[in-house]
MARLUMTI-447934 format. One line per field, with one value per residue (C-alpha): x, y, z; residue in one letter. Coordinates in Angstrom, 2 decimals. Example, Ala and Ser with C-alpha at 12.3 -4.5 7.8 and 13.67 -1.06 7.14 Angstrom:
BEGIN
x 12.30, 13.67
y -4.50, -1.06
z 7.80, 7.14
rest A, S
end
This chain:
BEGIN
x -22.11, -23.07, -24.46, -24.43, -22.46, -20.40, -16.45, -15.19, -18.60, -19.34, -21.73, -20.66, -21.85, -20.59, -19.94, -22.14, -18.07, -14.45, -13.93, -10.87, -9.08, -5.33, -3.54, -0.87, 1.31, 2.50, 0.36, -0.08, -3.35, -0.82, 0.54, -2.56, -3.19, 0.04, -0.38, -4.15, -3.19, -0.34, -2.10, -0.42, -3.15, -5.96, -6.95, -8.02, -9.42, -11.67, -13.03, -13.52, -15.30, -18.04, -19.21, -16.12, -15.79, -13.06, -12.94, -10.33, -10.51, -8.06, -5.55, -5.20, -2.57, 0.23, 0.08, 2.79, 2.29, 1.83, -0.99, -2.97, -2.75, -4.28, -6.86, -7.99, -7.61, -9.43, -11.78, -11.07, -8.29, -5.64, -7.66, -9.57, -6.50, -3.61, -1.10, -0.09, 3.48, 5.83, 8.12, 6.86, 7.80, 6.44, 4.72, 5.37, 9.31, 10.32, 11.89, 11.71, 10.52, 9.15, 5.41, 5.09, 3.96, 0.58, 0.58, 0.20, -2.92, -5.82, -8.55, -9.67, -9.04, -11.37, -9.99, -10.38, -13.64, -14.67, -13.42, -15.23, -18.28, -17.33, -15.06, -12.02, -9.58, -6.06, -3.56, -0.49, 2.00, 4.95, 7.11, 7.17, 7.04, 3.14, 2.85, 1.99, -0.68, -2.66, -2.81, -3.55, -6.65, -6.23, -6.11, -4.49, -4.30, -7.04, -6.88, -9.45, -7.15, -3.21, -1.14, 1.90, 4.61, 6.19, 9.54, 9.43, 7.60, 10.03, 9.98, 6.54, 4.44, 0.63, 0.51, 1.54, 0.84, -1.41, 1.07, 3.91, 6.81, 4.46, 7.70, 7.69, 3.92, 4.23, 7.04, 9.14, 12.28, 11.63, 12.31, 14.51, 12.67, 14.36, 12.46, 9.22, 9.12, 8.27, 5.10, 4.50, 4.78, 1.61, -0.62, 0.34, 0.40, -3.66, -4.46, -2.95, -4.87, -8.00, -7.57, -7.06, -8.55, -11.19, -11.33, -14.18, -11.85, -8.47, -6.17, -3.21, -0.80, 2.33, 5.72, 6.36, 9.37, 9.13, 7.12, 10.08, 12.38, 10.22, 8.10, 4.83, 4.83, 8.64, 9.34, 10.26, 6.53, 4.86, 6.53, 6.08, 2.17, 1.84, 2.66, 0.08, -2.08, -1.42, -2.42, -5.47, -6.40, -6.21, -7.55, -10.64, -11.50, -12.33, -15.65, -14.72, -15.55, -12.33, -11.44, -8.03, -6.76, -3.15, -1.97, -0.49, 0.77, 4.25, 5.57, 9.19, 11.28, 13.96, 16.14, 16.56, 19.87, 18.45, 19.68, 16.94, 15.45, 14.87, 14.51, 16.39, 14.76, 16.67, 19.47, 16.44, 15.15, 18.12, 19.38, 15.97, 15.22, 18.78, 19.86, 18.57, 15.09, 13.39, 13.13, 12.06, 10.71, 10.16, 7.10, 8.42, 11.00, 11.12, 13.42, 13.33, 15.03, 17.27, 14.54, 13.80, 16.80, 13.37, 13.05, 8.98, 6.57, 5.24, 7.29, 6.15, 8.22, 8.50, 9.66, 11.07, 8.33, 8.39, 8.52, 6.31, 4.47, 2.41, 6.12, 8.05, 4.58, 4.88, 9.07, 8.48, 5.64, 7.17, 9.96, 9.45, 8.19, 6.35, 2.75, 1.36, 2.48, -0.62, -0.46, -0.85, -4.80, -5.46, -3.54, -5.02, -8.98, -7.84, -5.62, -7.37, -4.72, -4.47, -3.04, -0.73, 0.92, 1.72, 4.32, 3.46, 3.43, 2.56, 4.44, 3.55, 5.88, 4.52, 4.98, 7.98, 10.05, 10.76, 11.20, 14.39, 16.53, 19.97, 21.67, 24.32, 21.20, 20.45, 21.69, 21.46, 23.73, 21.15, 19.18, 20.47, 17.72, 16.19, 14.14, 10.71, 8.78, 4.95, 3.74, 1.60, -1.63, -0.11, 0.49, -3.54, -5.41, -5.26, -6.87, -10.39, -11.28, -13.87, -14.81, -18.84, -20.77, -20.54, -24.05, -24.33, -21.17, -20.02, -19.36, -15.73, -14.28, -11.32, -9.23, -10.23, -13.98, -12.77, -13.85, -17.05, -17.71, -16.73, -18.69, -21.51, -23.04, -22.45, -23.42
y -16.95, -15.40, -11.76, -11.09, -12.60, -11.97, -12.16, -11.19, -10.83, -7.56, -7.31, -6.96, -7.74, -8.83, -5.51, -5.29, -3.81, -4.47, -3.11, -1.32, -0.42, 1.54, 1.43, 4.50, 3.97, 6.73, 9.09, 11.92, 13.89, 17.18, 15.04, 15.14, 18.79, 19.82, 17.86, 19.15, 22.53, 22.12, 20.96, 17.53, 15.09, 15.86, 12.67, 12.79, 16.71, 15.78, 12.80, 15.08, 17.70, 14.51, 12.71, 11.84, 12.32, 12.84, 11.99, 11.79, 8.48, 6.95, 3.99, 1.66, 1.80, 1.36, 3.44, 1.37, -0.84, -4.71, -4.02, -1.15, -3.72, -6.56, -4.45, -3.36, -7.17, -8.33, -5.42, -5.44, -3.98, -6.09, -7.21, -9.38, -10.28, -10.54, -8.42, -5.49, -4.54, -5.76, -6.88, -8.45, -10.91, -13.59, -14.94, -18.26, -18.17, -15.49, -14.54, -10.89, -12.20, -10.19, -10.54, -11.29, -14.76, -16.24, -18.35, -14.69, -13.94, -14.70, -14.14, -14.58, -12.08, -10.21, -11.48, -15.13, -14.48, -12.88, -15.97, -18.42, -16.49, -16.57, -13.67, -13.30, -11.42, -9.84, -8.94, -6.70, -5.23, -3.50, -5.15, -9.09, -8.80, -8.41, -11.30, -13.94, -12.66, -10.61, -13.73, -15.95, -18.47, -17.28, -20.10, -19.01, -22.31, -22.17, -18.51, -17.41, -15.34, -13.67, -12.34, -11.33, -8.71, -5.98, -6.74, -10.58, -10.18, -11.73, -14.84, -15.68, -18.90, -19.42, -22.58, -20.06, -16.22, -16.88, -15.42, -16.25, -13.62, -10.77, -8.55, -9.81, -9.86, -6.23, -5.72, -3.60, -4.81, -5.61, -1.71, -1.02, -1.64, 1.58, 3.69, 4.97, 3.48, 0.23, 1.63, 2.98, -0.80, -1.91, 0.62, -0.10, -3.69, -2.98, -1.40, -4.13, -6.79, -4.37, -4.74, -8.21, -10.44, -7.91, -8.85, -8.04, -7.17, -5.70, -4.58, -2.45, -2.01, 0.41, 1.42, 4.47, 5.44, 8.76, 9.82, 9.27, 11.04, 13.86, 16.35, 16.86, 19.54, 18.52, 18.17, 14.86, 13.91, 15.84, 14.01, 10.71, 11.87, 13.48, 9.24, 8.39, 9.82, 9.03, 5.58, 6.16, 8.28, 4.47, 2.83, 4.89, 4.47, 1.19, 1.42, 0.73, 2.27, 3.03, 3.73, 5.47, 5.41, 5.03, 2.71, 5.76, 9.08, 10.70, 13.36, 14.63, 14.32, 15.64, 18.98, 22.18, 21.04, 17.53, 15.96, 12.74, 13.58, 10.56, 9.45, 6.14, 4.22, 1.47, 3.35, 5.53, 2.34, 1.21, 3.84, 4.00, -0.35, -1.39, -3.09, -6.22, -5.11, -4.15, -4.69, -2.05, -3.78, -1.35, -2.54, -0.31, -2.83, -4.97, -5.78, -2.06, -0.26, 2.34, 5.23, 5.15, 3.36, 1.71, 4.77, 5.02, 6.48, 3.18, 1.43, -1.99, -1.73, -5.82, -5.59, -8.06, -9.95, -7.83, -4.85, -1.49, -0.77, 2.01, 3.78, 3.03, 4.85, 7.35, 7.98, 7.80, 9.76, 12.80, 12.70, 15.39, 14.42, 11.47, 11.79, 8.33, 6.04, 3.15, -0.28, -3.54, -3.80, 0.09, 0.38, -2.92, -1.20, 2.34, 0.72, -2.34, -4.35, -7.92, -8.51, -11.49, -9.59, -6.67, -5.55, -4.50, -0.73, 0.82, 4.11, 6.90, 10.10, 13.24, 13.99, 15.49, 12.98, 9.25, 6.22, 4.09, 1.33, 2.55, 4.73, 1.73, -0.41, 1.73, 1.91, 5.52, 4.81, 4.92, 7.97, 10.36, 12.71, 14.22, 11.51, 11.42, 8.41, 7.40, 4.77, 7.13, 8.86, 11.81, 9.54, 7.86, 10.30, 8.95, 10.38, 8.37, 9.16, 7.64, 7.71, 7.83, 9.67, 7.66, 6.61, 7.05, 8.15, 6.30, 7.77, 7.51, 6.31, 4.24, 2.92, -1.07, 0.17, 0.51, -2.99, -2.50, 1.12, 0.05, -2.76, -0.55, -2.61, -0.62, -1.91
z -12.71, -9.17, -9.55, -5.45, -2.91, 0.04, 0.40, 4.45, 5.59, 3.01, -0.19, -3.82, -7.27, -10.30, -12.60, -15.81, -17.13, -16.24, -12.66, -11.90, -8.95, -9.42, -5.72, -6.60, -3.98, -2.09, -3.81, -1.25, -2.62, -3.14, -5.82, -8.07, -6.64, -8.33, -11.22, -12.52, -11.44, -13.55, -16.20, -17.14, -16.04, -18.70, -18.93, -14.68, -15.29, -18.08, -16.53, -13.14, -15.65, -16.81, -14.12, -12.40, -8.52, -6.01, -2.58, 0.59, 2.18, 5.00, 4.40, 7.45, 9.53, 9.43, 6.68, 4.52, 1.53, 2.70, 4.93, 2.74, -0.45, 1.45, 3.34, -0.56, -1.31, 1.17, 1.64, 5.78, 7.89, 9.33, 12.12, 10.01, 7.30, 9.21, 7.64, 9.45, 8.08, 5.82, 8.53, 11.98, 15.08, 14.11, 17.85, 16.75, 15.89, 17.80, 14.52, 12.95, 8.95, 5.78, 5.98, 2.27, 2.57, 1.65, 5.10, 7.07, 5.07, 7.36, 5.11, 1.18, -1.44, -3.21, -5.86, -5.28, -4.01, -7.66, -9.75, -7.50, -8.63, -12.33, -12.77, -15.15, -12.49, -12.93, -10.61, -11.78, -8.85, -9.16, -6.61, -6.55, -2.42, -2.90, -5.85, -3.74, -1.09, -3.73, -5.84, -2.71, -3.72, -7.79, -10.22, -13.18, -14.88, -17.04, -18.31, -16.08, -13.85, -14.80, -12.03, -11.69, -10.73, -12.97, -10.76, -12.57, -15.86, -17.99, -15.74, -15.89, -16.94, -18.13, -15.50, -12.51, -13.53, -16.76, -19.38, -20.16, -20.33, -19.59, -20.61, -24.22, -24.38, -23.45, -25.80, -23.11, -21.20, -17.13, -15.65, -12.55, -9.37, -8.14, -10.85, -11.57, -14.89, -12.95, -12.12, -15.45, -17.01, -14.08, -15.94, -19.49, -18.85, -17.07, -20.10, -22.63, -20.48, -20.73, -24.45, -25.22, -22.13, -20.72, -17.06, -15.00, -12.00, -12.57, -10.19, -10.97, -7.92, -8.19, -6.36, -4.49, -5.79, -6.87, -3.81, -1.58, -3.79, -5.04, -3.59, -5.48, -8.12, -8.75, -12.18, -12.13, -9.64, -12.67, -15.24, -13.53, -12.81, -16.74, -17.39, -15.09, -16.88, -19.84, -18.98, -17.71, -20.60, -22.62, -19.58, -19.26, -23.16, -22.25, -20.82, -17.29, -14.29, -12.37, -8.29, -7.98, -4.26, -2.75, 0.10, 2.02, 1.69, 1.83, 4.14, 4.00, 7.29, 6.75, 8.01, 6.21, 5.69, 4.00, 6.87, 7.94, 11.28, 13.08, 16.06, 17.26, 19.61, 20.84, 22.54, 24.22, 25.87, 26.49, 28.87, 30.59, 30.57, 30.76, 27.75, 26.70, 27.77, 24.85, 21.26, 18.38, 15.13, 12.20, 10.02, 6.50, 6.65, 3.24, 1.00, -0.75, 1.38, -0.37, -0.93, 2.70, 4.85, 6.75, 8.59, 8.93, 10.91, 12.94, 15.30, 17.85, 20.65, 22.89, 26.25, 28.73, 30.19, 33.82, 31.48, 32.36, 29.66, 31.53, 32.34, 29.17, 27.17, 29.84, 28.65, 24.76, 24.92, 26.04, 23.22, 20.93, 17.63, 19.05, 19.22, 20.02, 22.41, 23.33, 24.99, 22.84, 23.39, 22.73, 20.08, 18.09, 18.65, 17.61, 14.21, 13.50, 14.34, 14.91, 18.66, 18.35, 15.72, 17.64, 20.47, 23.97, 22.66, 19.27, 18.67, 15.99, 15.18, 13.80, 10.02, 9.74, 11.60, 11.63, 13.67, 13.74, 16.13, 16.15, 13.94, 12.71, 11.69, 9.14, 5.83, 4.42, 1.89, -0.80, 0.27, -2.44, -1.96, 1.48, 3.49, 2.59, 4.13, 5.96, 8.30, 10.68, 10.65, 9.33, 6.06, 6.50, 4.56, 0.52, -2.36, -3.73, -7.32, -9.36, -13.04, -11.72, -8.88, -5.61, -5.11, -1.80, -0.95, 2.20, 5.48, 7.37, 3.84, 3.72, 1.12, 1.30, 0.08, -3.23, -4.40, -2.67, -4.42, -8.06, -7.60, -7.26, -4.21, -0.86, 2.77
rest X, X, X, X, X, X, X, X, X, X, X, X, X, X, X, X, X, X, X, X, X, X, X, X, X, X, X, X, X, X, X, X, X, X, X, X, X, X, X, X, X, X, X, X, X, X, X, X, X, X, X, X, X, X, X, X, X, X, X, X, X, X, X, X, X, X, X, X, X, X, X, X, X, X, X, X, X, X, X, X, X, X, X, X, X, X, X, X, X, X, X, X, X, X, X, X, X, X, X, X, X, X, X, X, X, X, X, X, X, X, X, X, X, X, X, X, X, X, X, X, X, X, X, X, X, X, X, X, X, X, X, X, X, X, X, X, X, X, X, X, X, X, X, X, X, X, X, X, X, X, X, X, X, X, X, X, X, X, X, X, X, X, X, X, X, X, X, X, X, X, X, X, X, X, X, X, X, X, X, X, X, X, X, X, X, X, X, X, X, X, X, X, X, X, X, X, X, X, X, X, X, X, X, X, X, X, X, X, X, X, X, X, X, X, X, X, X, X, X, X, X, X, X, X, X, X, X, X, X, X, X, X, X, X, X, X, X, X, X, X, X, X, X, X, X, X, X, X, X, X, X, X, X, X, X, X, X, X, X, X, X, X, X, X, X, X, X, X, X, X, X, X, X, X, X, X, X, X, X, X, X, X, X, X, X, X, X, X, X, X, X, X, X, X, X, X, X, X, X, X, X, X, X, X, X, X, X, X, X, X, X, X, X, X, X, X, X, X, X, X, X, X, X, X, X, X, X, X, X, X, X, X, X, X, X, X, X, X, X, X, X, X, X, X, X, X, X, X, X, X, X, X, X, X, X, X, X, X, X, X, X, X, X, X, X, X, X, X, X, X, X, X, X, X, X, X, X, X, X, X, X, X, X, X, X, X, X, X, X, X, X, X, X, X, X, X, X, X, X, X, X, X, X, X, X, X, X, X, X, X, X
end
């Protein structure tokens, strides 16, 4: 077994006790603000009281959940991994496609990296979308390695996931995607595998259900956080040492009315480009889309090829509630972005509104409680919270060092 080696050009080391990482997605850090001052996380206070540490860090942008996953998979941004939404134009088809497949993913896992070097590794998401990339390079053939999605658990088979019917093993019936009790049956299932397999490297991965629907220090976001912790009250008796982060934050835009406040952008660029001249793509798009109608906070605008990028950056820009507009090329160094996977302009909104095409594109039909949503930089900033002292802490902290920091190793 390798004790030091490299995986995307940074350092880490095997841990001398099961390394885990909990991606709570959505988890704005008011969420565990509310909760502790409400008192239903004692589990997270107590280990805060001995020894434990909390820090802000920064997802990477887009702030949505394909791109933050694999940038804590892969321990880069999506510069160096590919991923940058979880809906693009793919260059190569000319075809808008879910990014969920492994043949986007430009660089090894973390994961994959860690069993080449010896490790026992598992992988349990919420959603099946992210299945597939975060178990890209993972043999799980020989026992050595179990992944798979809560979304699926009852469908899965030693030869592909490394367990078979993870819902029976579990002993609870596969939850509603559409409920936080899907992200509730990660963490138990994390803290089963804890118990009976021991990995070195787990990696528990969650939905943000609740977060669009509730505002933190709701009821029902205390409840769902009092359930949190209650799992990491039996993860943390393991003897592990634990990051907590999030892929992104939440922000409510919405109306005082409850009404969604969006703005659409295709008809916009239509009236000024002439239609037929440009082309929105909304990266939040996946197939989950009845919390949040895939109205985000990150939009990739094409244009015609004798477009005017420097004009139509010059028109957006001065919409209210839009606070970036940047070319292709400045866009990809501010963001980390990869440029073939990116439209001629990257556009942000501020964080109480959101980005759409045109109002008819949209289903809304599901939103049965105001729009809350992310994708921006108002959404970057993610809580970081370890069951040890940060030794050194690391400067301009960002979500994808987890692996690095629980590893104890740091650049």
């Amino acid at each position: 077994m390798q004790t030091e080696f490299r995986i995307n050009d940074r350092a880490y080391q095997m841990p001398d006790r099961p390394a885990v990482v909990i991606c709570l997605d959505g988890c704005e850090p008011a969420y565990i603000d509310a909760a502790l001052a409400k008192g239903v996380m004692p589990a997270l206070a107590d280990m805060l009281a001995n020894g434990g540490t909390r820090h802000l860090a920064r997802s990477a942008m887009p702030s949505f959940t394909n791109p933050n996953n694999l940038s804590i998979a892969c321990g880069v941004p999506s510069s160096v991994h590919g991923i940058c939404g979880n809906y693009f134009l793919n260059p190569e088809t000319g075809e808008a496609v879910m990014m969920n497949g492994v043949e986007y993913l430009r660089a090894p896992t973390v994961f994959a990296g860690f069993q080449h070097a010896g490790a026992k590794v598992a992988v349990v998401t919420a959603k099946d979308k992210l299945r597939a990339p975060l178990g890209a390079g993972l043999d799980c053939s020989d026992g050595q390695a179990v992944c798979f999605s809560a979304e699926r658990a009852d469908q899965t088979t030693t030869a592909v996931n490394g367990i078979d019917d993870a819902a029976r093993w579990l002993g609870q019936p596969v939850p509603a995607v559409y409920s936080g009790d899907l992200s509730l049956f990660v963490l138990q299932a994390g803290v089963r595998l804890l118990a009976e397999r021991r990995p070195d490297i787990l990696y528990l991965s969650t939905s943000d259900y609740v977060q669009h629907k509730h505002a933190p220090g709701s009821d029902e976001a205390n409840a769902f956080m009092a359930g949190v912790d209650a799992a990491l009250a039996c993860l943390l008796a393991q003897d592990i040492r634990l990051v907590l982060t999030a892929d992104h934050g939440m922000k409510a835009k919405h109306r005082a009315d409850g009404s969604a406040n969006v703005i659409y952008l295709a008809p916009l660029l239509d009236a000024a480009l002439g239609a037929g001249q440009s082309r929105v793509i909304l990266p939040i798009t996946d197939p989950y889309v009845a919390h949040h109608g895939a109205l985000g906070s990150f939009a990739t605008v094409y244009l015609a090829p004798d477009g005017d990028a420097a004009t139509t950056a010059a028109l957006l820009a001065a919409i209210p509630g839009i606070d970036t507009v940047l070319p292709r090329a400045e866009a990809c160094a501010r963001f980390d972005l990869p440029p073939d996977r990116v439209g001629d302009l990257v556009v942000t909104c501020t964080a109480d509104w959101a980005l759409g095409t045109r109002i008819e594109e949209h289903d809304l039909s599901g939103l049965d409680a105001p729009l809350r949503s992310h994708g921006g930089v108002d959404e970057q900033l993610v809580p970081f919270v370890t069951n040890f002292v940060m030794t050194p802490p690391i400067a301009g902290l960002r979500n994808y060092d987890a692996w690095q920091v629980v590893t104890s190793l740091v650049d």
